[in-house]
Each structure stands twice: as structure tokens, then as C-alpha cells.
N, C-alpha and C positions, 0 to 999 in steps of 0.2 A: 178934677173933682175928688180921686183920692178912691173912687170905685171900680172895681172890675166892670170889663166890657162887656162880661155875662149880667152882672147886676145892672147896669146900663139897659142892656138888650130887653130883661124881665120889665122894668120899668117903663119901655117904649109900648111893649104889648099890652100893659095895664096886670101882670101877674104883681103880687103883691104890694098893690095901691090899697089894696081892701084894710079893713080894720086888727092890727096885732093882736093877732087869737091866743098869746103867750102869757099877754096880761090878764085874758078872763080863763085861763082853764082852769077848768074844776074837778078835774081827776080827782080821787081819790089819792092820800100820799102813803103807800103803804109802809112806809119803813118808819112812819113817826111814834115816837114813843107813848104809850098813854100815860092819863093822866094819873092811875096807879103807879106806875113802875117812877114818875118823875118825883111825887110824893115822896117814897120809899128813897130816892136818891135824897132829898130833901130832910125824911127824918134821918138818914145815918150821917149826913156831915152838921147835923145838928145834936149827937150825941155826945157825949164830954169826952168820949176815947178817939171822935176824931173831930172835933170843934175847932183844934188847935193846927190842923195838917190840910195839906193842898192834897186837890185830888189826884195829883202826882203819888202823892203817900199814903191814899185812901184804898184807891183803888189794888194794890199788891196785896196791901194788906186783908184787904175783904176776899181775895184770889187765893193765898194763905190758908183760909179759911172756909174754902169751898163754896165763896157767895161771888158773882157777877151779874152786876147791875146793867152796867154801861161803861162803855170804854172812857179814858180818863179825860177827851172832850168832850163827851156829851156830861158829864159833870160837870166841866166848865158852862155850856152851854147853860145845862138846867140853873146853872147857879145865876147866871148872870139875868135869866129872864124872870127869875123871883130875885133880883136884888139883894142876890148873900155876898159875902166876902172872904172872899178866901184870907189862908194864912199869910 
């Protein structure tokens, strides 16, 4: 079948038949960014000084300059779930 004998074993006793509690948790995520801070990523790669650069080129630059928003994937990330395009 392709499973350990221990997952075998769990499955005999009825341990994890019940419902995947992975799909409904509802923790809190604490490490997500708000929706301040993804804005503020939003207005600077919409500014004309970096309209033209990937956040490969954004992010050094803003660092230069004593401003860190987000590391240079979570730029990707913000960009791609508002539908921007990079350079």
C-alpha cells in the first residue's frame, strides 16, 4: 500500500479516522502582514522612482535609505495577490 506499519497500526485502532482538523483550524496567523504595512508596499512600487524596478531593486534601495518594509518575497507575494507586475 505504500504506508508504514505504524500508520497501518493507527488505522487498525480507529486513531486518525476522525475528521482532518488541519483543514478547519482557526488559529490565529501571527506572522501575517497587515493590511497597513501591504498598502504601503503597494504605494512605493507604485511610485515613479520605483514603478520601473523589481523588488529585487526596491528593496536595497529603500534599505539604503533607512526604510524596511518586507523582505524582497513578500513584495513578490503582495504584488502578485493585488495583480501588479513587476518590471
Amino acid at each position: 500500500m505504500g504506508i508504514s506499519a505504524r500508520t497501518y497500526q493507527r488505522w487498525n485502532r480507529g486513531e486518525g479516522l476522525s475528521e482532518d482538523l488541519r483543514l478547519h483550524n482557526t488559529a490565529p496567523v501571527h506572522n501575517q502582514l497587515s493590511e497597513a504595512i501591504k498598502q504601503e508596499i503597494i504605494t512605493v512600487i507604485n511610485k515613479p522612482e520605483y514603478s520601473a524596478l523589481t523588488p529585487h531593486q526596491i528593496v536595497p534601495r529603500l534599505l539604503d535609505l533607512g526604510c524596511y518594509l518586507a523582505s524582497e518575497s513578500t513584495f513578490y507575494r503582495v504584488m502578485k495577490a493585488h495583480n501588479h507586475r513587476s518590471a
